[in-house]
C-alpha positions in Angstrom: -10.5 4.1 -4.3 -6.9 4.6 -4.1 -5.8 7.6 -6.0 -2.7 6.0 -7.2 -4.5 3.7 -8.8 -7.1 6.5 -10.7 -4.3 9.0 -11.1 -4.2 8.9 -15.2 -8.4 9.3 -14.9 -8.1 11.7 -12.6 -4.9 14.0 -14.2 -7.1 13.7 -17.7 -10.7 15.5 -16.0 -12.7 11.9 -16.9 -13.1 11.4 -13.1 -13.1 13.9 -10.5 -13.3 13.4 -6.2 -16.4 13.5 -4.7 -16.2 12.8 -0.7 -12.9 14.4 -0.6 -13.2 14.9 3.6 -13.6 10.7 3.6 -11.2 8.2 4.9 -10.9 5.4 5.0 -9.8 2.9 8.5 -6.3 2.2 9.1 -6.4 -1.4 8.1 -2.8 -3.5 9.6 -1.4 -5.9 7.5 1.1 -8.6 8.6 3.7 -10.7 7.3 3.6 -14.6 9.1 6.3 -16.9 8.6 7.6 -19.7 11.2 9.4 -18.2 14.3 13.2 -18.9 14.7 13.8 -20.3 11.0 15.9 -18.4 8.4 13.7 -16.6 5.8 14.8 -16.4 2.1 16.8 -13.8 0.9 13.7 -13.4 -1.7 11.1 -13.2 0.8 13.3 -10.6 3.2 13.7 -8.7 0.0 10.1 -8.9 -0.8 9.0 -8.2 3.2 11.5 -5.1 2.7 9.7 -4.0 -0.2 6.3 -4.3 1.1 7.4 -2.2 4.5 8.7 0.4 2.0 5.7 0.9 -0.5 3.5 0.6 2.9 5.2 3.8 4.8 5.0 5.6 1.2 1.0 5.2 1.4 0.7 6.2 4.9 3.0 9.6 4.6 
């Protein structure tokens, strides 16, 4: 399990790591929308925020 998403269980001793030399696969993930055509401002902003919060993981 993600640790961000344990961190308050984990910083308060009710969980601990076990298998702390596992990891998991890279897994890709893609964002698919129609070739050539104008995206939303919303969705670039959202595609932009996804790109960001993915790099933060993977550093």
């Amino acid at each position: 399990m993600s640790t961000h998403i344990v961190k308050k269980y984990f910083d308060a001793g009710v969980i601990s790591r076990c298998l702390e030399d596992y990891h998991s696969p890279i897994m890709n993930f893609y964002a698919v929308y129609p070739n050539g055509q104008n995206i939303s401002k919303k969705l670039q902003i959202f595609i932009d925020f996804l790109i960001k919060q993915f790099k933060k993981l993977s550093s």
